[in-house]
C-alpha positions as CSV (number, residue, x, y, z in Angstrom):
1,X,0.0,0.0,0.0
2,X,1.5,3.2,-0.9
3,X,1.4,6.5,1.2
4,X,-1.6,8.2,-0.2
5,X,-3.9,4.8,0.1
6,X,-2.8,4.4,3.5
7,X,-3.5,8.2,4.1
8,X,-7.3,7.7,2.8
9,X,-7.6,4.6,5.0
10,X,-6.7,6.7,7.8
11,X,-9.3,9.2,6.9
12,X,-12.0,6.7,6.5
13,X,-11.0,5.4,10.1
14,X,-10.8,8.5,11.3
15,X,-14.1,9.9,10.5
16,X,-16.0,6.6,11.1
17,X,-17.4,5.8,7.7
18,X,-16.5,3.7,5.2
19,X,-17.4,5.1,1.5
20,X,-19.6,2.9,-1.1
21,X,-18.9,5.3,-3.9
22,X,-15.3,4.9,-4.3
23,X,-15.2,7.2,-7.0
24,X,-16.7,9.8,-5.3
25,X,-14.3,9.7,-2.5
26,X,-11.4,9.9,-5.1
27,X,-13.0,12.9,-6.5
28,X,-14.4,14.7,-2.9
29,X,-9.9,14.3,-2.3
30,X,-8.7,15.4,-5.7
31,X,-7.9,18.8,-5.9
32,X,-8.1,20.9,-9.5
33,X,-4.5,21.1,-9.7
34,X,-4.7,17.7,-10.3
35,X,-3.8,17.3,-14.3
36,X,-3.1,21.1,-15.0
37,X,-6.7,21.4,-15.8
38,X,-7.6,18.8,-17.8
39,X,-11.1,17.9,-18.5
40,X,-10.9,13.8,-17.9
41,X,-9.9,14.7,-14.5
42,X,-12.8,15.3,-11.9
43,X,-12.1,17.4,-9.2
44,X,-13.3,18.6,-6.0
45,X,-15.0,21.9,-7.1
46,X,-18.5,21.1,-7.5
47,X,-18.5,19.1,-4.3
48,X,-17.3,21.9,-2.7
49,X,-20.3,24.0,-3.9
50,X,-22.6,21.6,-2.2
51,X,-20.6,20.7,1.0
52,X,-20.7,24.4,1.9
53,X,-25.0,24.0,1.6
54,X,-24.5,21.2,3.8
55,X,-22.5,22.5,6.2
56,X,-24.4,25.6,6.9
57,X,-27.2,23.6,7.7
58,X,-25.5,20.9,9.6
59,X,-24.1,24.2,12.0
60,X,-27.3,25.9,12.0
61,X,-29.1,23.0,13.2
62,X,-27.1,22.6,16.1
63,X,-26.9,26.1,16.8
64,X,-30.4,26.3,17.4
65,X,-30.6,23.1,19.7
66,X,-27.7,24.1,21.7
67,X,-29.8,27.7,22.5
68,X,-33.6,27.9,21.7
69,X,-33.6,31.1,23.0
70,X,-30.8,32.6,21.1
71,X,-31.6,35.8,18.5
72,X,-31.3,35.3,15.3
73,X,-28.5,38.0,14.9
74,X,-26.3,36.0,17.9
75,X,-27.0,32.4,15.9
76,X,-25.8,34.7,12.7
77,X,-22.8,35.4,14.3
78,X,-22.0,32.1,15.7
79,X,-22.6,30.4,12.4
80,X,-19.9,33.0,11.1
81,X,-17.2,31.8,13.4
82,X,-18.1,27.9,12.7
83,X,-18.6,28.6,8.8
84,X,-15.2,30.1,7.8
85,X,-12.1,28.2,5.7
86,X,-9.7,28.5,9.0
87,X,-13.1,26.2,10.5
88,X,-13.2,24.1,7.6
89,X,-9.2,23.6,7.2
90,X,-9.1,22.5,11.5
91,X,-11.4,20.3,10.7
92,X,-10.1,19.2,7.7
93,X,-6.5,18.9,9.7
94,X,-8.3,16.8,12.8
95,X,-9.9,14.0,10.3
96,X,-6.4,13.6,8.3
97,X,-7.5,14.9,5.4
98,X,-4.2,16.7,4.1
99,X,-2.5,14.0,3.5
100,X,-5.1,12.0,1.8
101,X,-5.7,14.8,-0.5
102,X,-4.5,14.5,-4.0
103,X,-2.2,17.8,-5.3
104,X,-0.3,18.3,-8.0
105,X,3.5,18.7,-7.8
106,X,3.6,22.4,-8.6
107,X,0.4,23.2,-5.9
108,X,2.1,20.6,-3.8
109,X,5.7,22.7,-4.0
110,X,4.1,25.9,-3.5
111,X,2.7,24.8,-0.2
112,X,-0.9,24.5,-0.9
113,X,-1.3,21.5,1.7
114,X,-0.6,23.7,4.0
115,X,-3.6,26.2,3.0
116,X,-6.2,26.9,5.0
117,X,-8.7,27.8,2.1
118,X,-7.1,24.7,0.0
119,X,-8.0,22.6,3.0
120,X,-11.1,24.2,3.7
121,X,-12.4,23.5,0.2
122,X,-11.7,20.1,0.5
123,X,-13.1,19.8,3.9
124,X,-16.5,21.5,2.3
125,X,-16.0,18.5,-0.7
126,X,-15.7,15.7,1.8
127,X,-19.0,16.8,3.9
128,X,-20.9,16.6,0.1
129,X,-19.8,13.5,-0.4
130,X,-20.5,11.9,3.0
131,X,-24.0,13.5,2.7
132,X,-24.4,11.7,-1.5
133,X,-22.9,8.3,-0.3
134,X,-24.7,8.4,3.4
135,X,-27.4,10.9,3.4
136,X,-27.7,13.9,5.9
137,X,-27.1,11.6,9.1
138,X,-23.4,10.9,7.6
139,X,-22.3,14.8,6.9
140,X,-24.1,15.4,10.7
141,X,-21.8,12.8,12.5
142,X,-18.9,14.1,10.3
143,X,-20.1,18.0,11.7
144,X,-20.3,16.8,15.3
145,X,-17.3,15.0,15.4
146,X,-14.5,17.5,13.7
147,X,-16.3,20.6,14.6
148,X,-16.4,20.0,18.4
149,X,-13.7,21.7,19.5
150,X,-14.8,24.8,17.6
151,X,-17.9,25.5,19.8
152,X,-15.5,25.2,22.9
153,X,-14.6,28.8,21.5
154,X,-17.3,30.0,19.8
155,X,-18.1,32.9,22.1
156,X,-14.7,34.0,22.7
157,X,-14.2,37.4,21.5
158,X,-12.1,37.3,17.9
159,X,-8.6,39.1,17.7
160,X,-9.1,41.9,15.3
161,X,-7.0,41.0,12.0
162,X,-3.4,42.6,11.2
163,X,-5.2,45.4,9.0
164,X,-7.7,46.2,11.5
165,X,-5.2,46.7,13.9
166,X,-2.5,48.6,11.3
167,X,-5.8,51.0,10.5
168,X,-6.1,51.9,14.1
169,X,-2.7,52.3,14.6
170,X,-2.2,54.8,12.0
171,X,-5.3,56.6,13.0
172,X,-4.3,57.1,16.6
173,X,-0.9,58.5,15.5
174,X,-2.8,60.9,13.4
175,X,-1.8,60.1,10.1
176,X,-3.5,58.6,7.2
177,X,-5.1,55.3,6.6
178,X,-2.2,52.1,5.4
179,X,-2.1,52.2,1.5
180,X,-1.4,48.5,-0.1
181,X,0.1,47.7,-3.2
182,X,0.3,44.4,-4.7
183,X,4.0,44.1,-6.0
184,X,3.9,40.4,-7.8
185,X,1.7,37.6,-8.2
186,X,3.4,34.3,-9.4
187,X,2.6,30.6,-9.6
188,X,0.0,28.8,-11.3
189,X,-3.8,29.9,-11.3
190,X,-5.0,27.6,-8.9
191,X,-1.9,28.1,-6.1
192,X,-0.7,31.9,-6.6
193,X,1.8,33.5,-4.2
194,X,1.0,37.2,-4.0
195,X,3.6,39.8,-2.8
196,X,2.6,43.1,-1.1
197,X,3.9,46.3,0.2
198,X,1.9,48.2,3.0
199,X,3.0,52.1,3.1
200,X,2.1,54.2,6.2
201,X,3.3,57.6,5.5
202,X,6.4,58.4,7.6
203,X,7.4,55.0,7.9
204,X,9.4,52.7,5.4
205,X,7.5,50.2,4.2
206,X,6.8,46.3,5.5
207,X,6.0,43.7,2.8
208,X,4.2,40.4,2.9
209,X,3.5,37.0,1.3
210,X,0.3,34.7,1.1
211,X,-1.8,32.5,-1.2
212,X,-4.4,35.3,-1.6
213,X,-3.9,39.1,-2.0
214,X,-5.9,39.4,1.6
215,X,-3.2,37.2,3.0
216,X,-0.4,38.8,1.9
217,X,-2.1,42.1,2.7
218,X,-2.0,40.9,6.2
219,X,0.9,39.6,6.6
220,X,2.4,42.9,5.4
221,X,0.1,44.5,8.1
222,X,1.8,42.1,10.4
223,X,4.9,42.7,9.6
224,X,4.4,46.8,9.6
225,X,2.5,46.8,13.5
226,X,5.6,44.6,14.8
227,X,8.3,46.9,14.0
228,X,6.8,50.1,14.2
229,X,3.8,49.7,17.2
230,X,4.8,52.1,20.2
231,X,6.6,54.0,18.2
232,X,5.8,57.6,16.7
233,X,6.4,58.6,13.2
234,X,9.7,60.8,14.2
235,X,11.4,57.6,15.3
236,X,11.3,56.2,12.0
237,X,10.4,58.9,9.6
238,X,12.4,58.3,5.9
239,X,14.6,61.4,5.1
């Protein structure tokens, strides 16, 4: 048995469920990179289009059992934190998934295992196919199982996000909002690496890297608020 078979039968044991459709498990695991694109190779993508339907309504559902009383804008909320990609892809990394997923070598080089929205996608695909080859009770178990230690959390306020944080930043110093620019995108369509600058005026500028624009937007943020937080603009103004 070779490493990826042994990686889906750890998946399978994993989540508790053994697939009929063996096809559609390959497919639910295979990611579009898969053949450059090719149409004889059947990929994730649609699954993932369904998964996400089933999902919401597998977290909603329990939502409203676990609070009967809740509002509808507090159960709106709460399904935001439990319906994300970062969800999805801890999920996704608690069942075993990422190493039973199938990449191609480029996707694989540019570290798109290691995505959180890669991950997340495929996380969305496995839920459809669980809910085609066992019906609604299947995706449920799958939901209650991997997304458990998600609702330990769920009412724990949220960190605000680099750019949030950079925005404020700049504000309280008085000076005027971050302004990003994306500086290169390379890689193939479906795993880009983006490059970006962030510019605060009176500062030099921090740059960044990520699979998306918004990630590397971020981690140029990052990188800006943990060099220059605490200090004014005269301790670092450019000549």
């Amino acid at each position: 048995m070779n490493a990826r078979a042994a990686a889906v039968e750890e998946l399978e044991r994993r989540i508790g469920y053994t697939f009929s459709d063996r096809d559609l498990l390959e497919r639910a695991l295979t990611h579009a990179s898969v053949g450059d694109g090719a149409r004889e190779v059947r990929h994730n993508e649609r699954l993932e289009f369904l998964g996400d339907r089933v999902l919401n309504l597998c977290a909603a559902e329990r939502l409203m059992a676990l609070d009967p009383d809740a509002r509808e804008g507090e159960m709106s909320r709460r399904l935001a934190a439990l319906v994300n990609y970062h969800a999805c892809a801890r999920a996704a990394e608690r069942a075993g998934l990422p190493a039973a997923l199938r990449l191609s070598a480029s996707a694989t080089k540019v570290g798109a295992r290691r995505s959180d929205a890669v991950m997340g996608d495929a996380c969305e695909a496995l839920i459809a196919a669980l809910y085609i080859d066992g019906g609604l009770g299947a995706a449920r178990a799958f939901f209650d199982v991997f997304w458990a230690p998600e609702f330990e959390h769920i009412d724990t306020p949220r960190a605000k996000d680099p750019k949030t944080r950079l925005q404020e930043w700049a504000q309280g110093q008085g000076l005027p909002l971050p302004a990003y620019e994306v500086l290169s995108r390379e890689g193939p369509a479906h795993a880009p690496a983006f490059t970006v600058a962030v510019r605060v005026k009176g500062f030099a500028e921090e740059r960044g890297q990520g699979g998306s624009r918004q990630a590397a937007e971020k981690a140029a943020a990052q990188a800006m608020l943990q060099k220059r937080e605490g200090e004014g603009p005269e301790a670092a103004e450019i000549p």
